[in-house]
C-alpha positions in Angstrom: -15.9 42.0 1.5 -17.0 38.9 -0.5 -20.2 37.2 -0.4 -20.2 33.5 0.5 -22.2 33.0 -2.8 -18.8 34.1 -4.5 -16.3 33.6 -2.3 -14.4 30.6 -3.2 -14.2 28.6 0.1 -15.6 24.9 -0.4 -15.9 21.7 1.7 -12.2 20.7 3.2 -10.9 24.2 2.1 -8.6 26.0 5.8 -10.8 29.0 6.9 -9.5 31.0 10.0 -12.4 32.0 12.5 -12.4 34.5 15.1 -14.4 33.2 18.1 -17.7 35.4 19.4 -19.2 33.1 21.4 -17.0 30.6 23.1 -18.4 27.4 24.8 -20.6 28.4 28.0 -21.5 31.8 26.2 -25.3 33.0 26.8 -27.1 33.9 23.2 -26.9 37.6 22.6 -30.8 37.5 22.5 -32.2 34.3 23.7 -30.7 33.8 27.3 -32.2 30.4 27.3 -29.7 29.3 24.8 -25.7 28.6 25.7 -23.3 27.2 23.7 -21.9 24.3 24.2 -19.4 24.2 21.1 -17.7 27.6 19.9 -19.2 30.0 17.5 -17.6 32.5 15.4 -16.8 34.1 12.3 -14.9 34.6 9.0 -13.6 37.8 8.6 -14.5 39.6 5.2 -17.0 37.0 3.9 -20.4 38.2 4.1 -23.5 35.7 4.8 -26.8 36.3 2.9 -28.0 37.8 6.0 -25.2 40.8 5.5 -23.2 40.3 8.8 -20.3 37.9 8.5 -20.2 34.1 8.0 -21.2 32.2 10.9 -18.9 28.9 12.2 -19.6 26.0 14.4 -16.2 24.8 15.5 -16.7 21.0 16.5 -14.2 18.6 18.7 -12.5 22.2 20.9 -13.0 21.6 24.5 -11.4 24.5 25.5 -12.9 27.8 25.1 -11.5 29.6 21.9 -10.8 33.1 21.1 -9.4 32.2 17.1 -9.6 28.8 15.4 -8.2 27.9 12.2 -9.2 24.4 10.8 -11.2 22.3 7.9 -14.5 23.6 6.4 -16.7 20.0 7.2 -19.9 20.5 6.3 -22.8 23.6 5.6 -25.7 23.9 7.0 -28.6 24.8 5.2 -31.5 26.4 6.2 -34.8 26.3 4.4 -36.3 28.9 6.6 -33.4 31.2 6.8 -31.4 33.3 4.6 -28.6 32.4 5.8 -26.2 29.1 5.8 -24.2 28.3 8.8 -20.5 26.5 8.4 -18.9 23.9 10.7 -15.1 23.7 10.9 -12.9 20.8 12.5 -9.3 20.7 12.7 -7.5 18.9 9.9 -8.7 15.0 9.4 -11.3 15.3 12.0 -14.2 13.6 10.9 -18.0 14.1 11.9 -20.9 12.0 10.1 -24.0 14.5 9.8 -25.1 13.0 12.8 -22.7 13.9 14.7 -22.9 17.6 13.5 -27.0 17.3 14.1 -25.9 16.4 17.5 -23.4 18.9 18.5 -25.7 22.0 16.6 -28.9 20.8 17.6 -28.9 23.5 20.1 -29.6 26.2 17.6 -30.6 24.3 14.5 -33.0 23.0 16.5 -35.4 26.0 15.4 -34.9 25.7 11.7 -35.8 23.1 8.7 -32.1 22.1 7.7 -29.7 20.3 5.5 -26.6 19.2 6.2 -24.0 19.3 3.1 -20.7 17.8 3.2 
């Protein structure tokens, strides 16, 4: 396992992502939250929160069980340990805006930046 501190993946770098929470999914522990966008996971790279790295996958309409696209952008949270990623397919673009708009959802809790 590498630790996204170390692990080599930047902005516009391909990252595969298995899917958890598809669009329409119910949070595992706030049932007030669903997801409209999918949510998942890269394999082997550990967040600073010690599970795996989180992923917003933006512009799927379908509900996903795997996605492999573009590393857009990085969430930062100022309250958090933890960084959250957001993935497009290749040459999809997103202003942070738009990512504000499609993750407000859950970022909605925390103090953030958005890096791209």
């Amino acid at each position: 396992m590498v630790k996204t501190k170390d692990c080599g993946i930047r902005i516009g770098d391909t990252i595969k992502v298995k899917i958890d929470r598809p669009i329409g999914t119910v949070h595992p522990k706030h049932d007030d939250i669903i997801y409209p966008i999918n949510y998942g996971y890269v394999e082997g790279i550990i967040a600073q929160d010690g599970e795996e790295q989180d992923v917003y996958i933006l512009g799927e309409k379908e509900r996903l069980e795997e996605f492999e696209g573009v590393l857009i952008a990085i969430i930062h949270r100022y309250d958090d340990v933890e960084e959250k990623w957001v993935a497009a397919r290749k040459g999809a673009v997103y202003s942070k805006e738009e990512i504000l708009k499609q993750t407000h959802f859950q970022e909605q809790f925390y103090h953030i930046d958005i890096r791209m």
